[in-house]
C-alpha positions as CSV (number, residue, x, y, z in Angstrom):
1,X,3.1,12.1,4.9
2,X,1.4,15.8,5.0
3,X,0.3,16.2,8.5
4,X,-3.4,17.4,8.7
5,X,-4.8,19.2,11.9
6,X,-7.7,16.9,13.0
7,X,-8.3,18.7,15.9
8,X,-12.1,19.5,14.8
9,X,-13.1,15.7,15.4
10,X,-12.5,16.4,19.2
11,X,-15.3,18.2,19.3
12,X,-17.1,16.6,22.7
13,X,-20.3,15.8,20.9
14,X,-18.3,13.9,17.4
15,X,-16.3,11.7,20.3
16,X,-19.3,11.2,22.6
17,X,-21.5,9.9,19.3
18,X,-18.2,8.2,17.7
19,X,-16.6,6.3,20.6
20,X,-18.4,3.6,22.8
21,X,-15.9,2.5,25.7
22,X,-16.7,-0.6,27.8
23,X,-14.5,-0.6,31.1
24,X,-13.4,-4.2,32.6
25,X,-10.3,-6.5,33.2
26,X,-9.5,-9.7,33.7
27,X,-6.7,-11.6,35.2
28,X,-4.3,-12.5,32.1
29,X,-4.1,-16.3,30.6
30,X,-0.8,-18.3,32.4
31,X,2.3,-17.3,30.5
32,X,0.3,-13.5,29.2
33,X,1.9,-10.0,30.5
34,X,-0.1,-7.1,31.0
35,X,1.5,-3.3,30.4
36,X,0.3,-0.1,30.8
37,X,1.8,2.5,28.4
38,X,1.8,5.9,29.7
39,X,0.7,8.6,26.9
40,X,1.0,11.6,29.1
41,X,-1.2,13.5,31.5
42,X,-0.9,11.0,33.2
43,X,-3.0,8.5,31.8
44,X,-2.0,4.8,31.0
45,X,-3.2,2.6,28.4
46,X,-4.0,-0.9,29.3
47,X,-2.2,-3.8,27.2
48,X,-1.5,-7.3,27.1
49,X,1.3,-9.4,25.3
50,X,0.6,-13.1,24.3
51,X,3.7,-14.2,23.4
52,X,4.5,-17.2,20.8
53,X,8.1,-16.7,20.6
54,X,11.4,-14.1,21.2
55,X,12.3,-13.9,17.3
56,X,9.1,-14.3,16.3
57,X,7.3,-11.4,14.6
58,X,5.0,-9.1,16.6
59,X,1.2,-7.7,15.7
60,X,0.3,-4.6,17.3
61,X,-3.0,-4.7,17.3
62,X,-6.1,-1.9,17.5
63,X,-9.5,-3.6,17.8
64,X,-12.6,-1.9,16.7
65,X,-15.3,0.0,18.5
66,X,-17.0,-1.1,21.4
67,X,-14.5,-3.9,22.0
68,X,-11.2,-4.5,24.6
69,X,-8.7,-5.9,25.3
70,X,-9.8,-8.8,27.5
71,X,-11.9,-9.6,24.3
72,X,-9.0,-11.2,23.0
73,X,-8.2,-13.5,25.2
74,X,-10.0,-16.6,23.1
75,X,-8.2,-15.4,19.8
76,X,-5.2,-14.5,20.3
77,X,-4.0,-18.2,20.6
78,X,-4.9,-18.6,17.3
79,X,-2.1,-15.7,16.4
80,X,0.5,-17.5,18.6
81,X,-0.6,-21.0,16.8
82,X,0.9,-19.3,13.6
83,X,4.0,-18.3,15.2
84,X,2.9,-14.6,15.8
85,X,3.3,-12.8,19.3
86,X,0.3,-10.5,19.8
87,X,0.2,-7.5,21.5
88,X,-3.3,-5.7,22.0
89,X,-3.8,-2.2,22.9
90,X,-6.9,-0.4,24.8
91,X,-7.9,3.3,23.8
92,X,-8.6,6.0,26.4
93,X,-11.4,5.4,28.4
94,X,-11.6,1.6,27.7
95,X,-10.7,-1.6,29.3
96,X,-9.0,0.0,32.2
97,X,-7.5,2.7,31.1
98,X,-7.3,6.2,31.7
99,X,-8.8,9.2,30.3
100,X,-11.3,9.9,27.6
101,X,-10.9,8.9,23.9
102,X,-10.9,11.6,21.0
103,X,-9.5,11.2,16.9
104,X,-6.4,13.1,17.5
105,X,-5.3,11.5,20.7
106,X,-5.7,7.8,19.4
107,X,-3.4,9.0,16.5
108,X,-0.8,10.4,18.7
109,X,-1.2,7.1,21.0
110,X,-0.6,4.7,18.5
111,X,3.1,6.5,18.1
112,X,3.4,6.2,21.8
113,X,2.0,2.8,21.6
114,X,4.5,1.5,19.1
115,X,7.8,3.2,20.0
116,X,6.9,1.7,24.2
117,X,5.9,-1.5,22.8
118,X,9.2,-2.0,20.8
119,X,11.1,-0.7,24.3
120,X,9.2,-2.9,26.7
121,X,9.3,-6.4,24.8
122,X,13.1,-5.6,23.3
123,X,13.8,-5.5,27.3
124,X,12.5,-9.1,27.7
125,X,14.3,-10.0,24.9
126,X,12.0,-9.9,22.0
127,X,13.2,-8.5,19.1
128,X,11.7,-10.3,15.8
129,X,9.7,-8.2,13.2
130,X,6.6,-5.6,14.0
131,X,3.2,-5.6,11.9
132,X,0.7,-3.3,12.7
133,X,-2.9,-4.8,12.3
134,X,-6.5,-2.7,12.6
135,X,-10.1,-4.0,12.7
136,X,-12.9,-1.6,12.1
137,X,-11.9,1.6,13.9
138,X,-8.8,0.3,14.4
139,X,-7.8,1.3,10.8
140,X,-7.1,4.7,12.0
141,X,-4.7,4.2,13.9
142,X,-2.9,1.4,11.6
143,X,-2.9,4.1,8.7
144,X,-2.0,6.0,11.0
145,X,1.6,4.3,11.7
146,X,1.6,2.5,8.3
147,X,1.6,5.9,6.4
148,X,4.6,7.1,7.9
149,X,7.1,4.7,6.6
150,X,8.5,3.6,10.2
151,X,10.9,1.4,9.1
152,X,10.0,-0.5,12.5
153,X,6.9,-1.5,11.1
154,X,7.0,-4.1,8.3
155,X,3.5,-4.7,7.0
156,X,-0.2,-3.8,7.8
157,X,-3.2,-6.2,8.1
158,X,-6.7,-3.7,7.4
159,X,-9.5,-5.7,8.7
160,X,-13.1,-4.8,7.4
161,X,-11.9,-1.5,7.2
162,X,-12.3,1.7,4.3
163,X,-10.8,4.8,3.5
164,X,-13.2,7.0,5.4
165,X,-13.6,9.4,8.7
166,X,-17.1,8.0,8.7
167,X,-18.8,8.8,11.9
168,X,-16.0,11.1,12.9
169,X,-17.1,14.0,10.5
170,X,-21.1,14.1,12.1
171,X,-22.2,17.7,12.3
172,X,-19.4,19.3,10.6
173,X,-20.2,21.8,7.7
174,X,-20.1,20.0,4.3
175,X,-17.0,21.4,3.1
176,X,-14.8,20.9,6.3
177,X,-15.9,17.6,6.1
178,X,-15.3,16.8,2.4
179,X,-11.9,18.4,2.8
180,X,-11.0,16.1,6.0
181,X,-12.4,12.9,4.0
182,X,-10.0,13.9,1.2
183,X,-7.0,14.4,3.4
184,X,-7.6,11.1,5.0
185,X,-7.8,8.7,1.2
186,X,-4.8,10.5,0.2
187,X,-3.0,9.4,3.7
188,X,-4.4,5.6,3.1
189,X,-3.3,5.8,-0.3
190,X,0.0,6.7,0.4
191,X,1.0,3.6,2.3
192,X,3.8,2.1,0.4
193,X,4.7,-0.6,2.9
194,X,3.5,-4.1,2.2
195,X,-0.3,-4.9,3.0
196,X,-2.8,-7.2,3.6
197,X,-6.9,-6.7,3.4
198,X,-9.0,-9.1,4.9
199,X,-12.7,-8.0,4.7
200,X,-16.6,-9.4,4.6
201,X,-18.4,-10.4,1.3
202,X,-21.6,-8.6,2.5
203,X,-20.1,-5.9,5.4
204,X,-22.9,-3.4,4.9
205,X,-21.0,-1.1,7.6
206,X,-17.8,-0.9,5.4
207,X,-19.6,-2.0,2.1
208,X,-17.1,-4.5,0.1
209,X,-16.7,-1.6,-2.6
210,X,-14.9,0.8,-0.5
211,X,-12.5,-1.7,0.8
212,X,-11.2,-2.8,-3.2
213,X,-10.7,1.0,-3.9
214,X,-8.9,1.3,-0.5
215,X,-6.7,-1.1,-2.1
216,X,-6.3,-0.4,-5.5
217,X,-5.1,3.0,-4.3
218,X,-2.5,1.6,-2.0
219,X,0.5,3.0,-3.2
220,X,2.4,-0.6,-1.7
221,X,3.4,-2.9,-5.1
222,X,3.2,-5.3,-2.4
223,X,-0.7,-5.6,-1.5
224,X,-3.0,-8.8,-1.4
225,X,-7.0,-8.8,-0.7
226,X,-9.0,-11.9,0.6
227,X,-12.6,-11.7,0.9
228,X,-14.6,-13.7,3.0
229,X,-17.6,-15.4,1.8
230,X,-20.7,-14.9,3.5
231,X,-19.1,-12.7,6.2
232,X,-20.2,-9.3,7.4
233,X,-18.2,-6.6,9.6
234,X,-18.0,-9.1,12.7
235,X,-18.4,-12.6,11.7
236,X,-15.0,-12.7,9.8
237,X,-13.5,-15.6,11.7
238,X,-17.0,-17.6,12.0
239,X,-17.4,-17.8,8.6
240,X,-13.8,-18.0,7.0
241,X,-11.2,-18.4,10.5
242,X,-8.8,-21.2,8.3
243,X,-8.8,-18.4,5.5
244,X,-8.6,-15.7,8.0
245,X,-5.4,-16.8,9.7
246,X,-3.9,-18.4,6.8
247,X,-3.8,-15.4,4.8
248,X,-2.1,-13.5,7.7
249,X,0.5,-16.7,8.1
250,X,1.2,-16.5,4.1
251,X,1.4,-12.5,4.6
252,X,3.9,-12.5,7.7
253,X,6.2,-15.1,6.5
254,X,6.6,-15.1,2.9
């Protein structure tokens, strides 16, 4: 994967127009573990781990803007119910964690993310199979991880995402910005591992369009699309949830 310096989208006023945090916390479900991850600086990440089972596989998840982790608390169940263990991350700057969040550092906390998560749950005695799921925003940092072959991670799950910076380029000159967006469809289109696109029949903030040339242009041999009828960018599981989670079931354990 060429490495491309993004540093430009931490400009204060792209992340202050391109990120909306919501703090909060709850006390975790019986039998769920909160984490904090430390990413350096000494800031922590908030996390929690809903567990279905020690062999079982694993979904790191990123959610998308403007949620957290406590939003989860409802659906994950419905992972574990599939035999999935779910592990859900905050950003910087939401949920309770620390810091403020910015493109580059959610890139570089995903790695941290991953390599702590693997460390933390093998500990407990997890050790079954990691996928690596993103809704929305939360594609970045599942191409991010996808793209780089880690053989830790075995699939990806792209959930009413596309192969675009979108908000992140705002107010950067045409041709820095057209470079970047270039940069970033050739990273998504490298992705070789196996994946799995769930997205929206009428999404009109990541139009249906972009997401079947996102996955045409997967590189993976091993790629499956399901579009859900009627849905837009954040009624997926309203209007499709048996077709939602058996198509992440079928992609998991086939």
């Amino acid at each position: 994967m060429v490495q491309v310096d993004y540093s430009a989208l931490d400009d204060p006023n792209i992340s202050f127009n391109s990120f909306y945090p919501r703090k909060g916390w709850t006390t975790p479900p019986e039998g769920v573990q909160d984490y904090t991850i430390n990413v350096g600086d000494d800031i922590g990440l908030s996390c929690r781990f809903f567990p279905s089972g020690s062999t079982n596989p694993t979904i790191l998840f990123f959610y998308g803007n403007g949620e957290m982790v406590t939003d989860y608390d409802a659906i994950a169940p419905l992972y574990n119910q599939i035999g999935v263990n779910f592990f859900v991350v905050d950003y910087r700057g939401y949920g309770k964690s620390g810091g403020n969040p910015s493109f580059t550092n959610m890139l570089s906390d995903a790695n941290t993310v991953l390599e702590s998560m693997n460390i933390v749950l093998g500990a407990s005695g997890f050790h079954g199979p990691t996928y690596v799921m993103g809704r929305s925003m939360g594609r970045h940092s599942a191409f991010e991880l996808a793209a780089q072959g880690n053989p830790r991670v075995k699939g990806v799950i792209i959930e009413s995402g596309r192969p675009s910076l979108g908000q992140f380029t705002g107010g950067l000159p045409s041709q820095q910005a057209a470079e970047f967006e270039d940069a970033y469809r050739a990273k998504a289109a490298s992705i070789a591992i196996p994946v799995l696109v769930i997205h929206g029949e009428v999404d009109t903030l990541a139009p249906l369009e972009h997401a079947e040339e996102m996955f045409h242009n997967f590189a993976s041999t091993n790629k499956k699309m399901i579009m859900i009828r009627g849905a837009g960018h954040n009624d997926l599981l309203f209007k499709g949830i048996d077709e939602y989670f058996t198509a992440i079931r079928d992609f998991i354990f086939a």
